[in-house]
C-alpha positions, -999 to +999 in steps of 0.1 A: +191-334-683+222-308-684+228-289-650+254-268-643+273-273-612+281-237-602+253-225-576+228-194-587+233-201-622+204-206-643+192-245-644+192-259-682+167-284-688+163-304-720+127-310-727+134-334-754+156-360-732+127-355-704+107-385-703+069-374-705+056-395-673+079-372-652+071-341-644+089-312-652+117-293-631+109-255-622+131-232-637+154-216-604+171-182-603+185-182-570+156-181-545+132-169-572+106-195-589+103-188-623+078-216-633+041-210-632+031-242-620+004-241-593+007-264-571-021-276-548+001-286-520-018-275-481+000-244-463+004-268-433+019-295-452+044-272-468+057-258-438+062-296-424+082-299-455+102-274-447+108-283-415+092-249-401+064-235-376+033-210-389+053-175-380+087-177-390+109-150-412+120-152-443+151-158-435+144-189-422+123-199-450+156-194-470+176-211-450+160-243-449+152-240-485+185-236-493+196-272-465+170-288-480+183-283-517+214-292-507+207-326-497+176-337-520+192-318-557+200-348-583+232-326-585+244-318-551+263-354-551+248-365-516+238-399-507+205-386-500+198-367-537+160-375-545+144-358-578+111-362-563+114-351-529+135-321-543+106-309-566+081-312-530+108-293-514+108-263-543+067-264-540+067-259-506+093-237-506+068-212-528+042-218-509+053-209-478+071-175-490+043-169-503+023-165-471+050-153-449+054-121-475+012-117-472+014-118-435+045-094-436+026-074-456-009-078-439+009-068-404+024-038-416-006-022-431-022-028-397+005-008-377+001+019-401-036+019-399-034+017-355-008+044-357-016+069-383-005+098-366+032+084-354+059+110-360+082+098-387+121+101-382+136+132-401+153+121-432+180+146-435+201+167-415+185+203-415+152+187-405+168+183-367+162+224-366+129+239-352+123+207-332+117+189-364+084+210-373+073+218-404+085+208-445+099+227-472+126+255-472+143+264-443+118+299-443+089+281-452+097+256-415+109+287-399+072+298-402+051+267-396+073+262-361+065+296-349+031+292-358+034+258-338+048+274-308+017+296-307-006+268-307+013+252-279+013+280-256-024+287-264-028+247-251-008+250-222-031+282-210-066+263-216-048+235-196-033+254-169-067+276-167-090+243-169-066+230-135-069+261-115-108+259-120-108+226-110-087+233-078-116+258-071-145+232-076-127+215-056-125+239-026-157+246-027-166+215-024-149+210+008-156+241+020-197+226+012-190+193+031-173+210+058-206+232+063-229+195+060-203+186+086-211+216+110-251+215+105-251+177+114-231+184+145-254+214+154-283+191+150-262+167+173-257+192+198-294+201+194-308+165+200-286+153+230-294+195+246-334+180+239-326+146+252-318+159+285-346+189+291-371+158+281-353+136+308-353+165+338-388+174+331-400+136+335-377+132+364-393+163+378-429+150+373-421+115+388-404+136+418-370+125+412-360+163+425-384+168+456-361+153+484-329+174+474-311+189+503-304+222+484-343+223+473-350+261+468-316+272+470-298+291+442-275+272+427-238+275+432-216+281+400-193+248+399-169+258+376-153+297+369-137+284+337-151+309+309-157+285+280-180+267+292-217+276+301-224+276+330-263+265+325-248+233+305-218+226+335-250+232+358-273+206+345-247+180+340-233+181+377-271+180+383-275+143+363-237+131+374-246+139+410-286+119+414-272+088+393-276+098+357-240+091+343-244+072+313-227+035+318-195+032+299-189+064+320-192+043+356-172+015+337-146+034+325-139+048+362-143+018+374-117+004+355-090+033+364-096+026+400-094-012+395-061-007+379-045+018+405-057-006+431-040-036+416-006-014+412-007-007+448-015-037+464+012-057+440+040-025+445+026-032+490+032-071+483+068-067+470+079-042+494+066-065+526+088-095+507+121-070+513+153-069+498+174-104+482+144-126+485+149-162+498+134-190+483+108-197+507+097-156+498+102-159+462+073-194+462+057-161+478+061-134+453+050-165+426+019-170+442+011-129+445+021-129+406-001-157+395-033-141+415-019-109+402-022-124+367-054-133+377-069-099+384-057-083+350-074-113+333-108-100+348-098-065+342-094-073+310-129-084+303-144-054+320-125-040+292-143-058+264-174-050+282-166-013+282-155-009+244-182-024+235-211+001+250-185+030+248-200+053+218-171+071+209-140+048+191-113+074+204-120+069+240-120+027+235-091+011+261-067-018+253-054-045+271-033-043+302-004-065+299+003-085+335+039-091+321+043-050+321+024-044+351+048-069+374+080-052+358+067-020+364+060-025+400+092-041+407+113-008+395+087+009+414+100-010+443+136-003+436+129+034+432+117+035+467+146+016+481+167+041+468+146+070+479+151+049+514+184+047+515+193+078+508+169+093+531+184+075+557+221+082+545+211+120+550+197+113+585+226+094+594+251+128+584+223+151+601+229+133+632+265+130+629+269+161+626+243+170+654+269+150+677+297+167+665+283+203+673+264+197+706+283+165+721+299+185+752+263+195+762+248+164+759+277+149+784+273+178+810+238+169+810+242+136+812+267+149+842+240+166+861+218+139+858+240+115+869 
């Protein structure tokens, strides 16, 4: 076998000094096979060959081609030069360039088929003009962008026409849910104004009304505000005043009275304890604030009580915090100490000065007495 040594020259083989129970060396023109032997080598096993995973370039097919030559060709000079692992090397090497170049191929035809529409680039200067509409002369684009720009325009009025219709769909249809809103509260209004009639005529049969003190009276007006009827304001005074308040009404007034009544009594406590508190009075105010603690515990529950029968979510109460509460009657406390003193600072001028003007009278009288 003659080889030349200079790389990507053509490889010279002598048939006639090849022994025929070797097989014969591809011809090589750079990274081009020109032999047509088919080989029946597995893709899988040619890319372990190479040295590669399913999905690489061709670049790196090359590359490690190109290693691999290196080390295994007869003339390459290297300890490791093998004639038969070489001509597995070159086999593979086709192989897998083989399918990486269908796969390229295979992937691009797919982008072009998902994207059939994309806008190309422009492939020459004058096509940046007329937002890069149109093809041919520069008259000839001239044309097809204004004819563009009229077709945009005609777009953007269906669009802006289709949005202002749907703006008034959509008023309408809040202006309809606003009236389903409206009825239902009408019908509301309607039920609870039936409720009650029902309720006074049955209380009349049983003779709920017989032993009223104003029996055969006229009735007095009870309120003179003008938005509100005075037949309605009538009837409800009526039920409030023989015991027909509903019950989260008495426990919600319950509770505000509760409340007030804790305040005071806890704002009384501190100002019988006085000002700098010894020790023996602060075991004292401890005491009054654990019981105090106590009470807003229980309140507390009436309050769970009461949201839960209460039928509307905006009047609902929260928690009262003892923590707060104590605070807040302790600067109550100081308020009034001030309010105190300085009462008694202006008493103290007011008599001072009493003295001052009237003091030779009250010693003649004194005088006299005497």
């Amino acid at each position: 076998v003659m080889l030349t040594n200079n790389v990507g020259h053509h490889l010279m083989i002598c048939q006639a000094m090849i022994p025929r129970n070797l097989k014969l060396f591809p011809y090589i023109c750079g990274n081009r096979m020109l032999s047509g032997y088919k080989t029946k080598r597995s893709i899988k096993d040619s890319y372990k060959i190479l040295e590669l995973e399913e999905g690489c370039s061709l670049d790196d097919v090359r590359n490690s081609y190109r290693n691999l030559a290196k080390k295994y060709h007869p003339d390459s000079g290297s300890a490791t030069a093998d004639s038969e692992a070489f001509v597995k090397v070159e086999e593979a090497y086709r192989v897998v360039l083989s399918d990486v170049a269908t796969k390229k191929k295979s992937s691009e035809n797919n982008e072009e088929e998902e994207d059939p529409f994309k806008p190309k680039a422009p492939q020459h200067r004058h096509y940046l003009s007329f937002e890069g509409v149109g093809i041919g002369t520069p008259s000839q684009r001239e044309k097809q962008y204004m004819q563009f720009r009229v077709d945009r325009a005609t777009e953007q009025v269906l669009e802006y026409r289709k949005q202002r219709l749907e703006s008034q769909y959509a008023g309408m249809d809040l202006m309809k849910a606003k009236d389903v809103r409206e009825s239902k509260k009408v019908k509301i209004t309607q039920a609870v104004e039936r409720l009650v009639e029902d309720l006074i005529q049955e209380s009349m049969a049983k003779g709920d009304f017989d032993n009223l003190s104003g029996k055969g009276k006229p009735l007095q007006k009870f309120s003179d505000c003008p938005h509100i009827d005075p037949m309605t304001h009538n009837l409800n005074r009526i039920l409030i005043d023989n015991g027909y308040q509903p019950e989260w009404i008495l426990m919600q007034k319950e509770i505000r009275e509760t409340i007030e009544q804790l305040r005071k009594s806890i704002v009384a406590s501190r100002s019988k304890l006085g000002g700098p508190m010894t020790p023996y009075r602060q075991k004292q105010w401890d005491r009054i604030c654990e019981q105090f603690i106590e009470d807003i515990r229980k309140l507390n529950k009436r309050v769970d009580n009461f949201n839960l029968v209460v039928p509307i979510l905006s009047r609902q109460m929260v928690h009262f915090s003892a923590d707060k509460e104590i605070v807040r009657a302790q600067k109550t406390y100081e308020a009034l100490m001030e309010n105190e003193e300085s009462s008694n600072s202006d008493r103290k001028e007011s008599e001072e000065e009493s003295v001052k003007k009237f003091g030779w009278k009250s010693s003649l009288f004194k005088w006299l007495n005497l």
